[in-house]
Residue frames relative to the residue before (quaternion, step in Angstrom):
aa qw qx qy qz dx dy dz
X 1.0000 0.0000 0.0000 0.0000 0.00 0.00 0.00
X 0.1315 -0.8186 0.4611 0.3164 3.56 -0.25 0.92
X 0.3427 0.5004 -0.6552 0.4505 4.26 0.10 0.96
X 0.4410 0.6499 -0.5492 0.2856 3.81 0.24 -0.56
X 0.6822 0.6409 -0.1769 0.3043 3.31 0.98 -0.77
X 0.7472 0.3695 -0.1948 0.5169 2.75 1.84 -1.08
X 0.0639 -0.7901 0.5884 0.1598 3.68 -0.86 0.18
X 0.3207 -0.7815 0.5309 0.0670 3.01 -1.44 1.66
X 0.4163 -0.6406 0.6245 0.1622 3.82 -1.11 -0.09
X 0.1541 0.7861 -0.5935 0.0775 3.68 -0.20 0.74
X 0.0732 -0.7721 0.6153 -0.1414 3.30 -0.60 1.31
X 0.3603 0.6703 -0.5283 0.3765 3.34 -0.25 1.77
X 0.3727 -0.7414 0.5114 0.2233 3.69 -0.68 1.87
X 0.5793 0.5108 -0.5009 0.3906 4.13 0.98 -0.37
X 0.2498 -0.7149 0.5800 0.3002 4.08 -0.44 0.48
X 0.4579 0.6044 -0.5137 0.4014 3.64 0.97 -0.70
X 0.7832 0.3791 -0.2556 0.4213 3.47 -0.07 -1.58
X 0.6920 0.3275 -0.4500 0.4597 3.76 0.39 -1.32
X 0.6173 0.4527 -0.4308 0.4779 4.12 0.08 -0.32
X 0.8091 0.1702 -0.4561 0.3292 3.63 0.32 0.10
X 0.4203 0.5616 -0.5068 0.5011 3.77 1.95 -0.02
X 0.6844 0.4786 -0.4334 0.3388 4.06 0.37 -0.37
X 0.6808 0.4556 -0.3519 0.4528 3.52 1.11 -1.09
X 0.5649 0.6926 -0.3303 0.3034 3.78 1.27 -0.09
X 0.6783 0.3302 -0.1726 0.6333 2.90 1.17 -1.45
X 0.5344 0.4590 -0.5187 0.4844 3.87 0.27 -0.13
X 0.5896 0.5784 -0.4323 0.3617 3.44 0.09 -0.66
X 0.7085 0.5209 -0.0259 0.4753 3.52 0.85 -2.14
X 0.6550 -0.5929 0.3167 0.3451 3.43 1.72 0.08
X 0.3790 0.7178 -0.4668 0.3510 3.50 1.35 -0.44
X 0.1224 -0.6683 0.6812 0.2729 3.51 -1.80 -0.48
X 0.0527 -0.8602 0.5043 -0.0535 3.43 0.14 1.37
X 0.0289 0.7064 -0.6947 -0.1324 3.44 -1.30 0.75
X 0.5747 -0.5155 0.6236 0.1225 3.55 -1.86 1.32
X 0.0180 -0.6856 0.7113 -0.1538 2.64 -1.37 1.18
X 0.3739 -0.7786 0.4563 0.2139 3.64 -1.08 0.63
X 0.6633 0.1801 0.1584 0.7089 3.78 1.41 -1.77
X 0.5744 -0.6646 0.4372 0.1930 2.94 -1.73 0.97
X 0.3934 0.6642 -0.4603 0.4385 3.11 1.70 0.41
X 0.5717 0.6493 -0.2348 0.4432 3.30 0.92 -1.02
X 0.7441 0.4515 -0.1949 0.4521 3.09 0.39 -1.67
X 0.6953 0.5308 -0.3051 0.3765 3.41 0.47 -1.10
X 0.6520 0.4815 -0.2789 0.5150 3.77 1.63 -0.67
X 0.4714 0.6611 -0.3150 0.4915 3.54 1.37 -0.45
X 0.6284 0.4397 -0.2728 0.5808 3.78 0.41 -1.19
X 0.6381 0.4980 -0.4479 0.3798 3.75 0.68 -1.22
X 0.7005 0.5096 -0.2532 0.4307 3.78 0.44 -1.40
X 0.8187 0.2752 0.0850 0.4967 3.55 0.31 -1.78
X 0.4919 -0.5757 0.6138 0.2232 3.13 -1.70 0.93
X 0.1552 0.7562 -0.6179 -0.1492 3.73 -0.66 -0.13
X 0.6014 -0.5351 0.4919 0.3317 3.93 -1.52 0.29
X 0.7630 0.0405 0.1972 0.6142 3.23 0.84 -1.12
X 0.1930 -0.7030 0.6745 0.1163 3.72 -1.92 0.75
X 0.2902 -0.6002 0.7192 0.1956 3.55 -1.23 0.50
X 0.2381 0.8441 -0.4802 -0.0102 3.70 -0.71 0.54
X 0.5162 -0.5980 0.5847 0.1848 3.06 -0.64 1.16
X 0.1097 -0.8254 0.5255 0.1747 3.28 -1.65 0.54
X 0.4679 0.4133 -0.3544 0.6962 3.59 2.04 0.21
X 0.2766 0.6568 -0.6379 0.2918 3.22 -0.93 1.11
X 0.5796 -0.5542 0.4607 0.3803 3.64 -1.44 0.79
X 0.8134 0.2921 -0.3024 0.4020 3.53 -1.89 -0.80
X 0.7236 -0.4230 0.2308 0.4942 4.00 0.48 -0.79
X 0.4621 -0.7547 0.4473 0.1297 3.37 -0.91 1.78
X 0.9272 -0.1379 0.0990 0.3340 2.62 -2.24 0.45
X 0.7780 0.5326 -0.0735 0.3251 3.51 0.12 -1.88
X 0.7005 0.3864 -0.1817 0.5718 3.20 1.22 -1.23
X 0.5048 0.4650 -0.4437 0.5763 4.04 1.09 -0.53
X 0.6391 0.3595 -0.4949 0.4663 4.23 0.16 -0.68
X 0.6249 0.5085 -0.4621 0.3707 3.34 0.30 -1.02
X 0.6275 0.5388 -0.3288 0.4559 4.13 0.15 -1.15
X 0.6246 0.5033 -0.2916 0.5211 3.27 0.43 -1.56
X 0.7223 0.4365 -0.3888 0.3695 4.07 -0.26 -1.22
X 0.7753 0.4948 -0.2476 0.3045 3.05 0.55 -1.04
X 0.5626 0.5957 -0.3413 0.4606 3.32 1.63 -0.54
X 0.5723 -0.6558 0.3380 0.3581 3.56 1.29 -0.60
X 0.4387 0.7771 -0.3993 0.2102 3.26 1.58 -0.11
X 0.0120 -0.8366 0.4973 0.2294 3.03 -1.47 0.25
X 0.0633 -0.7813 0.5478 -0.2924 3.09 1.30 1.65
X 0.1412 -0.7926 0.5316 0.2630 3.63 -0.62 1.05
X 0.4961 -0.7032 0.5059 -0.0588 3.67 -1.42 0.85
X 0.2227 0.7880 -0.5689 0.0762 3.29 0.64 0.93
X 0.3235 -0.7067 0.6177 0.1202 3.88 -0.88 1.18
X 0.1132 -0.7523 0.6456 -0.0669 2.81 -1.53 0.96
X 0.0852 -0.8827 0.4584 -0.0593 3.59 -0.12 1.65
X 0.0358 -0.6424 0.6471 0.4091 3.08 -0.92 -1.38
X 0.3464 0.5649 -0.5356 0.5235 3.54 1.33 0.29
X 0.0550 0.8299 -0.5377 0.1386 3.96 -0.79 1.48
X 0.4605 0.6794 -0.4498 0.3522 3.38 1.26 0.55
X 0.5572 -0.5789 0.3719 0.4648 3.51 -0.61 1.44
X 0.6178 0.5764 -0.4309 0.3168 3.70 0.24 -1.20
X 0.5797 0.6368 -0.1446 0.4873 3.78 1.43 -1.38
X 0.6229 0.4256 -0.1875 0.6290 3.73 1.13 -1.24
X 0.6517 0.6040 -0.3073 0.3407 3.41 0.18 -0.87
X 0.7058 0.5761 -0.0721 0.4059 2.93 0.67 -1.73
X 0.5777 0.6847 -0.0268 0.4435 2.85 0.73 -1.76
X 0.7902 0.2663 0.0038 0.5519 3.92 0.68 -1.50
X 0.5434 0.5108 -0.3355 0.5755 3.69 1.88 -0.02
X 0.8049 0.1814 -0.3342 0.4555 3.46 0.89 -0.10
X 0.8555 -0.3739 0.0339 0.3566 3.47 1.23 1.23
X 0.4033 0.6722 -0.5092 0.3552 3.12 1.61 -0.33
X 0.0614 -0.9239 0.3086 0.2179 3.58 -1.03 0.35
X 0.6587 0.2875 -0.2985 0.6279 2.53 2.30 1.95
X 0.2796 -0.8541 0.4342 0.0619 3.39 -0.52 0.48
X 0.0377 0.8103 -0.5767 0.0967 3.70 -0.16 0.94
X 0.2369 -0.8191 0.4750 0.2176 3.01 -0.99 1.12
X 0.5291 -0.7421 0.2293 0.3417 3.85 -0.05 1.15
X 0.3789 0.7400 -0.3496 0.4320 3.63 1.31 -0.65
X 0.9422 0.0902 0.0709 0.3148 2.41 -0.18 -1.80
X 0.4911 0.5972 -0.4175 0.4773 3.92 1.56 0.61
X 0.3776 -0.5993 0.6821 0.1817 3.56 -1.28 0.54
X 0.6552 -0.5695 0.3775 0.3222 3.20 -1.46 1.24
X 0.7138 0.5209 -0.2716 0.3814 3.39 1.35 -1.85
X 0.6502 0.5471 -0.2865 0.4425 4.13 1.38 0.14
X 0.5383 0.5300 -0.2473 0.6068 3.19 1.69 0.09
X 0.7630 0.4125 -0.2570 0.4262 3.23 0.99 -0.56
X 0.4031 0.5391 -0.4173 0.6104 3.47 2.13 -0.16
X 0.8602 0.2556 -0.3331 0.2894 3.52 -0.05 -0.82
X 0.1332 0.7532 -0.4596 0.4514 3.46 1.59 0.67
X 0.7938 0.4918 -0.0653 0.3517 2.71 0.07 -2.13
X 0.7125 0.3147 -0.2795 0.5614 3.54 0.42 -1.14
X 0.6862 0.4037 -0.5071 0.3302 4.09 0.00 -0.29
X 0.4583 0.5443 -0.3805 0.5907 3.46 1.45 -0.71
X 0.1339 -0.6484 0.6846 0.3048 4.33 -0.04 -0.80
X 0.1985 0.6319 -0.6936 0.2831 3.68 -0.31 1.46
């Protein structure tokens, strides 16, 4: 599969969703590892290279906002594409000031539109 190559981060405290964003992008060829809290996540990045992060921004131990915030400062330039249902511009804004370089608002996205815009930050 030629994604095999790539390897995502999904960081999301709903298991419904992160179990059905994981069985997606696996499908599509990805290697994805699950993650629950940006505590997590933030040790993940420590261990592993990934292509790309899914990131929740409500989440236990420390959210979305505060994992960009860690993450900026480290210098990365892993691209971040957040996925909320928090949808106030102030929320988007924010959100794309500490680097995220997309915003989707979970409600109201299909799985099969996440996996296009996968695709295009990855250029596949």
């Amino acid at each position: 599969m030629p994604n095999s190559q790539y390897k995502i981060l999904v960081a999301e405290d709903e298991k419904l969703l992160a179990k059905a964003l994981v069985l997606k992008l696996t499908k599509a060829g990805f290697e994805v590892v699950e993650v629950h809290n940006g505590e997590e996540a933030l040790q993940q990045t420590e261990k592993t290279t990934f292509d790309l992060i899914l990131m929740d921004l409500v989440m236990p131990q420390f959210d979305g906002f505060h994992f960009l915030t860690e993450f900026q400062k480290r210098g990365s330039k892993i691209p971040v594409i957040v996925l909320s249902n928090l949808g106030q511009d102030e929320d988007i804004k924010k959100a794309k000031k500490l680097g995220a370089v997309d915003f989707l608002i979970k409600a109201s996205t299909p799985l099969s539109k996440i996996l296009e815009l996968v695709n295009s930050k990855l250029n596949i």
